[in-house]
C-alpha positions as CSV (number, residue, x, y, z in Angstrom):
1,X,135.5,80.0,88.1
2,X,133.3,77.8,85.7
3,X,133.2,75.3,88.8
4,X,132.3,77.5,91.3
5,X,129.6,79.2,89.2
6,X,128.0,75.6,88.7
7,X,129.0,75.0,92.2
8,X,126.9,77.8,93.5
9,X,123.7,77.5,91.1
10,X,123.1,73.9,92.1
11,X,123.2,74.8,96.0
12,X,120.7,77.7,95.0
13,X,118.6,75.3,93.7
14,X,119.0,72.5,96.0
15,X,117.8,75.2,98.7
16,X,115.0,76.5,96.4
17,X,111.2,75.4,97.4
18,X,110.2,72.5,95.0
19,X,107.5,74.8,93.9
20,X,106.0,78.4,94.9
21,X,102.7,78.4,96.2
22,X,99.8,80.7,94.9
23,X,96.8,81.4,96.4
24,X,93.9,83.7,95.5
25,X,92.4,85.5,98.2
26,X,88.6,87.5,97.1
27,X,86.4,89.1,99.0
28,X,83.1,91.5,99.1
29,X,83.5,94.6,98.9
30,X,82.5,98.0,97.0
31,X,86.3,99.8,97.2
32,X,84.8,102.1,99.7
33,X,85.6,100.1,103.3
34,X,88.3,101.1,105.1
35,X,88.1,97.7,106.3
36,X,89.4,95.1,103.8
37,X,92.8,97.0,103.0
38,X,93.8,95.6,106.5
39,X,92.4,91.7,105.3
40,X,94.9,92.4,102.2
41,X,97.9,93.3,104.1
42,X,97.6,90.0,106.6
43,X,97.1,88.2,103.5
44,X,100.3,89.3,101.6
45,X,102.2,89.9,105.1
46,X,101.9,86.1,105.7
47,X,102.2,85.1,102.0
48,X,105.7,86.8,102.2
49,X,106.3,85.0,105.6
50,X,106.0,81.2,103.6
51,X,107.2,82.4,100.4
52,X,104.1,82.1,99.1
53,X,102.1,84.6,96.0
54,X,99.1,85.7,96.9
55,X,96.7,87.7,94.3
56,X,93.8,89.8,96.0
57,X,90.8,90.2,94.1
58,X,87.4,91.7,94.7
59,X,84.4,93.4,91.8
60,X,84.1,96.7,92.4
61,X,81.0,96.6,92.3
62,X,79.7,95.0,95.0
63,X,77.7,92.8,92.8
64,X,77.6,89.2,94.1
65,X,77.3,87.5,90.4
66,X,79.9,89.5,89.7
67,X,82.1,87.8,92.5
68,X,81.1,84.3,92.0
69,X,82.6,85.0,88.6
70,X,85.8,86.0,90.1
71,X,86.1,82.9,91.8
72,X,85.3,80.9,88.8
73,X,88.2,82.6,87.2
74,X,90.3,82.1,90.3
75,X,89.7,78.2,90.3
76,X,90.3,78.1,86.2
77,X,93.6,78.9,87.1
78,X,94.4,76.0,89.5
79,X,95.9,77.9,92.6
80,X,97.5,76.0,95.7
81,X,94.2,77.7,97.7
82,X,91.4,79.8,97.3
83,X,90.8,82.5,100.6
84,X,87.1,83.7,100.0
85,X,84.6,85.7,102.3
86,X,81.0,84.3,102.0
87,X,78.6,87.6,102.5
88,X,75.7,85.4,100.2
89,X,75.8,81.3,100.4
90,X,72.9,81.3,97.9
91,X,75.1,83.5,95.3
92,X,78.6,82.2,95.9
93,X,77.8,78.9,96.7
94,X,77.9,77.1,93.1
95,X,81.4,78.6,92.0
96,X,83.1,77.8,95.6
97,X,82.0,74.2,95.3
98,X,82.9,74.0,92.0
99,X,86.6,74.6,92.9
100,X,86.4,72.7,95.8
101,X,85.2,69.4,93.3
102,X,87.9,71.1,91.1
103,X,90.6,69.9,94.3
104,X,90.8,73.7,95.0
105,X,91.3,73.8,99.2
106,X,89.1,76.8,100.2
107,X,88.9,78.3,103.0
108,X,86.4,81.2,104.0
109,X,86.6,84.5,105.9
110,X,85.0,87.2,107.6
111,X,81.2,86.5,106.4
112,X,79.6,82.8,106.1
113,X,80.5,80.8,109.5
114,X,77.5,79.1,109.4
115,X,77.1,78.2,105.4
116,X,81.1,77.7,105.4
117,X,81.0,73.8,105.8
118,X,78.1,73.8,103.7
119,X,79.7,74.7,100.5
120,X,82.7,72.7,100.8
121,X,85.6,74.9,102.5
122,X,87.9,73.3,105.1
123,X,87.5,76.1,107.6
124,X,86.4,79.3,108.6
125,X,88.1,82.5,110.2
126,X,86.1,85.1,111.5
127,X,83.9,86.8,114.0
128,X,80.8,84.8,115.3
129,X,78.3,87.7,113.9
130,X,75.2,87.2,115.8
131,X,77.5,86.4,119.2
132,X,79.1,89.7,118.7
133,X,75.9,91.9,117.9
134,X,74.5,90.2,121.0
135,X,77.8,92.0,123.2
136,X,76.9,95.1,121.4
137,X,73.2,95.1,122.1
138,X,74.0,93.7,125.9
139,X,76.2,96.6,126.5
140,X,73.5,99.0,124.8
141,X,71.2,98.1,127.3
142,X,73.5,98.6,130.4
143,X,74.4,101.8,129.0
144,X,70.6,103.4,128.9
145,X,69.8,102.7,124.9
146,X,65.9,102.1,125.4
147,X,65.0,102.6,121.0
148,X,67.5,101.5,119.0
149,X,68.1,101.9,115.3
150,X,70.7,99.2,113.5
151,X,72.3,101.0,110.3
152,X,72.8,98.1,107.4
153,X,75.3,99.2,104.4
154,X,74.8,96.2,102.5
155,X,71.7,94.7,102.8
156,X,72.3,91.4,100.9
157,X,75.0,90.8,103.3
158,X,73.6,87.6,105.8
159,X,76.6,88.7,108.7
160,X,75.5,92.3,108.6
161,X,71.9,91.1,109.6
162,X,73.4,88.7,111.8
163,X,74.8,91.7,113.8
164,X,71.7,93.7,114.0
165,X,69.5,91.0,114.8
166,X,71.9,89.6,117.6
167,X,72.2,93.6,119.1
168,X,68.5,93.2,118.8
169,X,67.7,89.6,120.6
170,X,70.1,90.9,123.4
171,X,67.7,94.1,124.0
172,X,64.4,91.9,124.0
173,X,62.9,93.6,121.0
174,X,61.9,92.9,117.5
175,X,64.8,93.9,114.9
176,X,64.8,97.6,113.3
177,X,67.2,98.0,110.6
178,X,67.6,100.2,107.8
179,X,69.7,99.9,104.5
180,X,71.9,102.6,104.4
181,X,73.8,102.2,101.2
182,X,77.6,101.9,101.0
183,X,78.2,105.8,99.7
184,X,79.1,108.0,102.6
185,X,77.0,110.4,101.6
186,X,74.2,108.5,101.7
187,X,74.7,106.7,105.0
188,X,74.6,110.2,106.5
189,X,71.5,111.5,105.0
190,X,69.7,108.3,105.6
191,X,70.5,108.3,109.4
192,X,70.0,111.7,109.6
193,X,66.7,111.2,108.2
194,X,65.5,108.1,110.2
195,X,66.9,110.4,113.3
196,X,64.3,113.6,112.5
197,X,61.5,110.8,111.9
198,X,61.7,109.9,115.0
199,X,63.0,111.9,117.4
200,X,62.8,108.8,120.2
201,X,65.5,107.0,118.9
202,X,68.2,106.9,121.6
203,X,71.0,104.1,120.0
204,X,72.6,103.2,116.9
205,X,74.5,100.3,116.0
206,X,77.0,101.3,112.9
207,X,77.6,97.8,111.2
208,X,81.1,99.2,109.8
209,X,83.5,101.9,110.2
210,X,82.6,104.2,107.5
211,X,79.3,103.6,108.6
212,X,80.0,104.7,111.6
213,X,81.9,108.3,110.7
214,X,78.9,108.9,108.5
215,X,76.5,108.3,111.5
216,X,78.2,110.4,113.8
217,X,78.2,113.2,111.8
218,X,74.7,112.8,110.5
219,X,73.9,112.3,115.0
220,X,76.1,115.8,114.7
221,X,73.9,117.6,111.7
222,X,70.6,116.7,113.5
223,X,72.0,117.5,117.4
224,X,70.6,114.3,118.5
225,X,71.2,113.1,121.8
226,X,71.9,109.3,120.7
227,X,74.5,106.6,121.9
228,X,76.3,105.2,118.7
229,X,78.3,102.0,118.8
230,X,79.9,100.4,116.0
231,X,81.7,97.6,114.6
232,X,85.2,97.3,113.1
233,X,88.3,100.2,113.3
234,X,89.6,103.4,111.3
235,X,91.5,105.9,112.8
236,X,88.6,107.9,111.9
237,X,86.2,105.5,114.9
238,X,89.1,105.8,116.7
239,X,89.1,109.7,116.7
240,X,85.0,109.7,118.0
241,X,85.7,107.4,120.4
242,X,88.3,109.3,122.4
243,X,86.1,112.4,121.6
244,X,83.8,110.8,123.1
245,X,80.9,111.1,120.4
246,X,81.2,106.7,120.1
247,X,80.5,104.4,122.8
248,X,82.7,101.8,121.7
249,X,83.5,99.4,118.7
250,X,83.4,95.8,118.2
251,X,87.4,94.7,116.9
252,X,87.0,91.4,115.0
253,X,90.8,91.8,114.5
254,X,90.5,91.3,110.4
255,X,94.1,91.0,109.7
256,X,94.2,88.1,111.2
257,X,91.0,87.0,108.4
258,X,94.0,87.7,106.1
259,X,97.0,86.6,107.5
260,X,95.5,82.9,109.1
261,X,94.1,81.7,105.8
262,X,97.3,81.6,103.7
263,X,99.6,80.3,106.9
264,X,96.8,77.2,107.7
265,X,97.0,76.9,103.7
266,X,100.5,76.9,103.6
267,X,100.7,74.0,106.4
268,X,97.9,72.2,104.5
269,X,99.3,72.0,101.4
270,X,103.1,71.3,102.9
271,X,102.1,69.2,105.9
272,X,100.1,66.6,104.7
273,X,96.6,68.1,105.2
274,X,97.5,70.0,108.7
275,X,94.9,72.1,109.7
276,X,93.2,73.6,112.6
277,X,90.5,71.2,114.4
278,X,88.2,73.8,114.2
279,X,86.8,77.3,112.9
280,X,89.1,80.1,114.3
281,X,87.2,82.7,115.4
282,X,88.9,86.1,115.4
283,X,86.8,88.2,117.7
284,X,84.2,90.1,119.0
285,X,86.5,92.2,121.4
286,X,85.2,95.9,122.7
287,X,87.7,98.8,122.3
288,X,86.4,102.4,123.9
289,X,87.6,104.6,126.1
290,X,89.5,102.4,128.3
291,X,91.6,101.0,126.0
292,X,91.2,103.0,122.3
293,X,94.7,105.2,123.1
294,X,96.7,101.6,122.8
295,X,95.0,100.8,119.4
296,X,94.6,103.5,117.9
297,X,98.4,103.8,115.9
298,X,96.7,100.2,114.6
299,X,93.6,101.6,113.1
300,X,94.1,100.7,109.5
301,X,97.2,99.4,109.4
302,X,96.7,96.0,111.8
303,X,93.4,96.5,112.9
């Protein structure tokens, strides 16, 4: 029995990976987005695919000092790969170059395409912001939207203004955004307020889900007669757009900002630096009407 006991620990650890990989995924976020609980779950649905750890971290906040010290801590601890979304180049820059020189591989999501090389990260996954606000803002304009109104939740964030001003450039007019906060409450009475100070506006562009459930019902409070597109899923979005009270979304498909980073990771780290020859980017795709009833059951969950 002794024998087979030895037997059968040694063929256990024969099959056993040589080592576990961890990686550290953090991203922006102040807890209240419906949105980033779907970037966790690709993240720790593919880490469990490889076999890998993954720890998901964010500052409650919303503070971006607050983050670069997360990933300062992250790098201390010497993971196999660092997954980070890049809402503020100027803020986050420092401490993602410093794990990068640390032999950190990084990789950057969701926010940041264009500053992603810059601060040292192997690739980025994410929507093309400004592309996207540009199909938004193109199919505004088909649609009759004549005075527009973009609603910003966080102001400091480059890709939220990269989707306002791309809605904006496809119009042919100059940019008109407001900060709405990221408290629901807020986002309401702001747009309900911008709507009753000027009674001409005839579109909104909702830069995230929550955004846009706060928008509709502010567009509700006033009885404004107002087309309202947004960005992003929740069953809530998907609920107004079958209702008919949203145009459509723009689906940037974010658990596949989670679940890519660790898999290209995973093949970087066990094939000998394999990676993607480019930036993947995971949208902009319109769901409305047409299409919203074979989504929906993926609000939240997938998408």
């Amino acid at each position: 029995m002794k024998n087979i006991l030895l037997a059968a620990t040694a063929v256990v650890a024969l099959a056993a990976p040589a080592f576990a990989e961890r990686y550290v995924m953090i991203t922006h976020t102040q807890g209240t987005d419906p949105f980033w609980p779907v970037v966790e779950k690709g993240g720790k649905d593919a880490a469990a695919a490889v076999g890998a750890e993954l720890e998901y971290n964010y500052d409650a906040s919303g503070d971006m000092s607050a983050m670069a010290k997360l990933i300062e801590a992250a790098a201390a601890t010497q993971p196999d790969g660092i997954i980070v979304s890049l809402p503020d180049a100027d803020a986050l820059g420092g401490a993602i170059k410093g794990a990068v020189d640390s032999g950190i591989p990084v990789i950057t999501i969701n926010s940041g395409l264009e500053a992603s090389k810059e601060v040292g990260a192997l690739m980025h996954i994410g929507q093309p912001e400004k592309l996207a606000g540009e199909a938004a803002g193109k199919r505004a304009k088909e649609e009759g939207v004549t005075k527009p109104l973009c609603l910003n939740q966080e102001a400091y964030n480059t890709a939220l203004a990269d989707r306002c001003q791309g809605y904006f450039d496809a119009m042919g007019m100059d940019l008109n955004m407001i900060d709405v906060s990221n408290d629901v409450a807020q986002i309401k009475t702001r747009t309900a307020a911008a709507l009753q100070a000027d009674e001409s506006i005839d579109g909104l562009l909702a830069t995230g889900p929550h955004v846009c459930e706060a928008a509709a019902a502010a567009v509700a409070e006033v009885g404004a007669d107002v087309h309202l597109s947004c960005f992003d899923l929740s069953p809530g979005v998907m609920d107004l757009i079958e209702a008919g009270d949203v145009a459509y979304t723009i689906d940037q498909q974010q658990r596949l900002q989670g679940y890519l980073p660790v898999i290209f990771l995973h093949l970087y780290n066990t094939n000998a630096g394999m990676l993607p020859g480019s930036d993947v980017p995971s949208g902009p795709g319109f769901v409305d009407a047409s299409n919203a009833a074979d989504v929906a059951d993926q609000a939240g969950v997938n998408r």
